[in-house]
C-alpha positions in Angstrom: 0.0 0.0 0.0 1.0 3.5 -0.5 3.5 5.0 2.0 2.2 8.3 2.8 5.0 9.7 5.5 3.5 12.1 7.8 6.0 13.8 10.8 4.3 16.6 12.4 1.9 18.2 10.6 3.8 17.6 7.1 2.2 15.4 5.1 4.7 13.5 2.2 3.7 11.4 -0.7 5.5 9.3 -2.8 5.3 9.7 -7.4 7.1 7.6 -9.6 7.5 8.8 -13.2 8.1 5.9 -15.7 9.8 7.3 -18.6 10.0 4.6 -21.8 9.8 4.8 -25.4 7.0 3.4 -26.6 7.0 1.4 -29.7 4.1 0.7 -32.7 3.1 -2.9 -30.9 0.3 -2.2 -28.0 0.5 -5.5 -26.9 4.8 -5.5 -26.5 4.1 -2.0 -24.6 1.4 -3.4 -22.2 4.2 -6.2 -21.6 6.8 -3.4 -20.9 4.8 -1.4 -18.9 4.0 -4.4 -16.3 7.8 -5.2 -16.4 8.6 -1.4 -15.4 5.8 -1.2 -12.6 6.6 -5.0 -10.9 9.2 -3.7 -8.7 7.5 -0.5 -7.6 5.8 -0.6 -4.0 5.5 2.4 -1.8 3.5 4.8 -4.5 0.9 6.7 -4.1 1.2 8.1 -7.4 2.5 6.3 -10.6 2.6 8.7 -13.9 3.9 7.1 -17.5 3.6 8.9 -20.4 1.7 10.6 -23.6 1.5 7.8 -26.0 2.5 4.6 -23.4 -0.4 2.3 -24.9 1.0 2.7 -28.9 3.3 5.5 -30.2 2.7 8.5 -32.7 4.5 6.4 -34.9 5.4 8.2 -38.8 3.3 10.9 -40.1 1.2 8.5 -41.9 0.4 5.5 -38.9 -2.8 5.2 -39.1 -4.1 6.3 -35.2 -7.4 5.3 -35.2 -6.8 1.7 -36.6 -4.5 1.5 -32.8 -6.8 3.4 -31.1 -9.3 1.9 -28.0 -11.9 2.2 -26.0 -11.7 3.2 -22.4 -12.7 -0.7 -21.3 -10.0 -2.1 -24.0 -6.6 -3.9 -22.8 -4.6 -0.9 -21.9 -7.2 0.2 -19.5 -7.6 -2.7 -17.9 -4.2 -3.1 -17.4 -3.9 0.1 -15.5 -6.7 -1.4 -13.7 -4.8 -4.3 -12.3 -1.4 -2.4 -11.6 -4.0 0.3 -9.9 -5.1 -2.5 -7.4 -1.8 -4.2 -7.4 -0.2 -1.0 -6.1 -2.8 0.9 -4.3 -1.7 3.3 -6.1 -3.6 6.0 -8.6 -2.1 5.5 -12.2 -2.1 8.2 -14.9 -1.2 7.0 -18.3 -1.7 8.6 -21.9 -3.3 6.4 -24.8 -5.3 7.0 -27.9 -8.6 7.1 -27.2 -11.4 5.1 -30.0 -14.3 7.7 -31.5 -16.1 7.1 -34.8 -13.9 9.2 -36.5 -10.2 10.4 -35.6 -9.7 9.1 -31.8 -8.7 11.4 -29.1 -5.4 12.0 -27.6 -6.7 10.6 -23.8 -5.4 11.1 -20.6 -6.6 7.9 -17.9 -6.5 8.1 -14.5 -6.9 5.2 -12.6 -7.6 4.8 -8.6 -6.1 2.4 -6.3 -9.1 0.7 -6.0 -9.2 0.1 -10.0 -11.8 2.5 -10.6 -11.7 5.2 -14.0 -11.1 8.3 -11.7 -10.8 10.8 -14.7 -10.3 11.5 -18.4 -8.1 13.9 -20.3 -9.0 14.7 -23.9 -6.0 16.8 -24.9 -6.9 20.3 -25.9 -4.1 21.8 -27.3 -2.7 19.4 -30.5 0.7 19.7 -31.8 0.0 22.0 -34.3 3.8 23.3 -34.2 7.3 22.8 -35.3 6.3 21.1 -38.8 3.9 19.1 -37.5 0.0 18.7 -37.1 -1.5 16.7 -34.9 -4.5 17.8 -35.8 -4.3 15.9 -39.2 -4.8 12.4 -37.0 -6.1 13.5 -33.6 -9.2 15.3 -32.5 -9.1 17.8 -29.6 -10.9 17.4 -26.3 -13.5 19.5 -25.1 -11.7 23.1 -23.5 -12.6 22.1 -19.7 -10.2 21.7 -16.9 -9.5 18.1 -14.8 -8.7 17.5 -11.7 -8.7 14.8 -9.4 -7.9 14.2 -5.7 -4.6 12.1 -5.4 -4.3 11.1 -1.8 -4.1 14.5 0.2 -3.9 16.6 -3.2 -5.9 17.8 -5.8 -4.1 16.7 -9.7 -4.8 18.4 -12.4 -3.7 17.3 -15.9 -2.6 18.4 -18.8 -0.3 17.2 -22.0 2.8 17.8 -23.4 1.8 20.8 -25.8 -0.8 21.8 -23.3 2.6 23.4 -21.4 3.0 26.1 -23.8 -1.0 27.4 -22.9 0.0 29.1 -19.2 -4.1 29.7 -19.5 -4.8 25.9 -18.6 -2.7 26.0 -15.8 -4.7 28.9 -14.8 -7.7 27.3 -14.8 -6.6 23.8 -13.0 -5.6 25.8 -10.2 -8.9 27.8 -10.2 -10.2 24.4 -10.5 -8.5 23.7 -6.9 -5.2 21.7 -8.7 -2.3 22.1 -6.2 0.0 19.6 -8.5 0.1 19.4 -12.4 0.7 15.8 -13.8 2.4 16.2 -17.3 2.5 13.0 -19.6 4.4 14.1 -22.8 6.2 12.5 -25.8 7.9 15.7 -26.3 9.7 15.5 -29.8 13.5 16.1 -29.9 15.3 18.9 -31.7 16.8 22.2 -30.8 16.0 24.2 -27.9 13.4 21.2 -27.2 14.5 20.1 -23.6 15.3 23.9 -22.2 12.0 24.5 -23.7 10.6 21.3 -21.6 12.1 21.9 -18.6 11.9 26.1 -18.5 7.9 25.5 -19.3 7.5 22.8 -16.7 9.4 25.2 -13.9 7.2 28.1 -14.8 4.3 26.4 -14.6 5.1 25.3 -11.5 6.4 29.1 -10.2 3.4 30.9 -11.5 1.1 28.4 -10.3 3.1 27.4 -7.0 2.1 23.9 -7.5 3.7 20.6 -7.6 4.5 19.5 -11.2 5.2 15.8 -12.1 6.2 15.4 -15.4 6.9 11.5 -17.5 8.4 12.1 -20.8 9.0 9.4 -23.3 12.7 9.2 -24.0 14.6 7.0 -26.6 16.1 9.3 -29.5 12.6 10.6 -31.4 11.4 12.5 -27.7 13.7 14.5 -25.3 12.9 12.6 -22.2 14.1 14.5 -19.0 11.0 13.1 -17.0 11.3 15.8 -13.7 9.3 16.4 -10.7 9.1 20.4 -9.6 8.6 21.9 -6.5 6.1 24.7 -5.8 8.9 27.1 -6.1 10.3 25.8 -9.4 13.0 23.9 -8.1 13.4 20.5 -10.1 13.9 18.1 -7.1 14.3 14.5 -10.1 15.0 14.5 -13.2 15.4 11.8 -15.5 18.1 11.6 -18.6 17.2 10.6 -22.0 16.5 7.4 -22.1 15.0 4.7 -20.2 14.3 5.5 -16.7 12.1 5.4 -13.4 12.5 8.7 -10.8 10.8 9.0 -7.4 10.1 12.0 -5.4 8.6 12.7 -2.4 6.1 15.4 -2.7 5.1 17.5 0.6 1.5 18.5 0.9 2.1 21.3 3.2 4.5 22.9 0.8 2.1 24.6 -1.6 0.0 26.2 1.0 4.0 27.6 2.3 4.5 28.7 -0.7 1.4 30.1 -1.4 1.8 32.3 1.7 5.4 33.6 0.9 4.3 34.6 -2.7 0.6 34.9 -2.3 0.3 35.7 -6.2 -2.6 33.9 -7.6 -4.2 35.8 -3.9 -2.6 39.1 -5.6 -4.4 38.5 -9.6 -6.9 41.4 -11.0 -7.1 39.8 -14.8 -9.3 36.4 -13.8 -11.3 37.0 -16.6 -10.8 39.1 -19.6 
């Protein structure tokens, strides 16, 4: 069962961030993806990332031939290793519709249970590519989710670039962001990553937890952020598992020493 630490008054919770690269067979990444979580015990919060259950794969991989349905096998997998663990799961997959599938976030309980959906709003629409072209965007509405003694919100990979949806999990009580990515490689790509991921964390003072796909197509450096920006794991770019401790307590201290979201007059435009 999880290992929730508390001394005093502070409350500490343990993530995991799986980074892997996943490959064009959803059956070989279900296998890989019980080999990775096996060893874990302790969690109370297990993140893998965008993409887990099949990859992007070329330009011209057919996504909604791959695609399932939220009671297919890589849900019900998540299921199991949910119980297994006791521990919430978040994984990314690609979501079955009638016509171009959805770019999904599922999270799981410990108790097995579908505890939320992510329909990626913002597709990659950038750098040469278009997501668009394969995927279809999810409806433009915040989700959280309590994780033990926290509220999750989640978001994916391009989502980072939109500080607005960070605005509005936190309105929505988030006080940590979960952040599955496959974020593509190339120039400036990880300071992009990892300066986006800190200033959402900063702006937000909120927990951010962050599993990247690495291998050499995606930049991997899977990191867990503080409240105050401060990356307290990161990951490397390839195959990988980090563990962090997150303290409750800290975003409400942080949120008292810089009381900025306290301090906004432009809520709504």
């Amino acid at each position: 069962m999880p290992t929730t630490v508390v001394t005093g008054t502070l409350v500490s919770m343990q993530v995991t961030l799986v980074q892997m690269a996943a490959a064009l067979d959803s059956a070989a990444n279900r296998a890989r993806i019980e080999e990775e979580l096996r060893p874990l015990e302790g969690q109370d919060l297990v993140v893998l990332p965008e993409a887990v259950m099949h990859d992007f794969g070329p330009a011209d991989h057919d996504l909604a031939a791959v695609a399932e349905p939220l009671d297919g096998p890589f849900v019900d997998l998540l299921r199991r290793e949910a119980r297994r663990l006791g521990a919430t799961i978040v994984a990314g997959m690609f979501e079955r519709t009638e016509d171009l599938p959805f770019n999904t976030l599922v999270a799981v309980a410990p108790d097995g249970d579908l505890a939320a959906t992510y329909r990626k709003i913002h597709l990659y629409d950038s750098f040469g590519y278009r997501e668009s072209e394969r995927l279809r965007a999810g409806a433009v509405e915040p989700v959280v989710l309590p994780v033990g003694d926290l509220t999750v919100g989640l978001m994916t990979c391009y989502d980072l670039r939109f500080p607005e949806l960070g605005r509005a999990l936190v309105d929505a009580g988030a006080e940590a962001f979960v952040v599955p990515a496959a974020w593509v490689a190339g120039e400036h790509k990880v300071d992009h990553w990892r300066t986006l991921l800190q200033a959402r964390a900063i702006e937000n003072t909120v927990w951010v937890a962050a599993a990247a796909q690495g291998g050499s197509r995606y930049s991997g450096h899977s990191l867990v952020a503080d409240p105050w920006g401060t990356i307290v794991e990161e990951a490397a770019g390839g195959n990988e598992l980090i563990t962090a401790d997150i303290a409750v307590d800290a975003v409400r201290r942080s949120r008292e020493v810089n009381p900025s979201l306290a301090n906004r007059r432009m809520q709504t435009l």
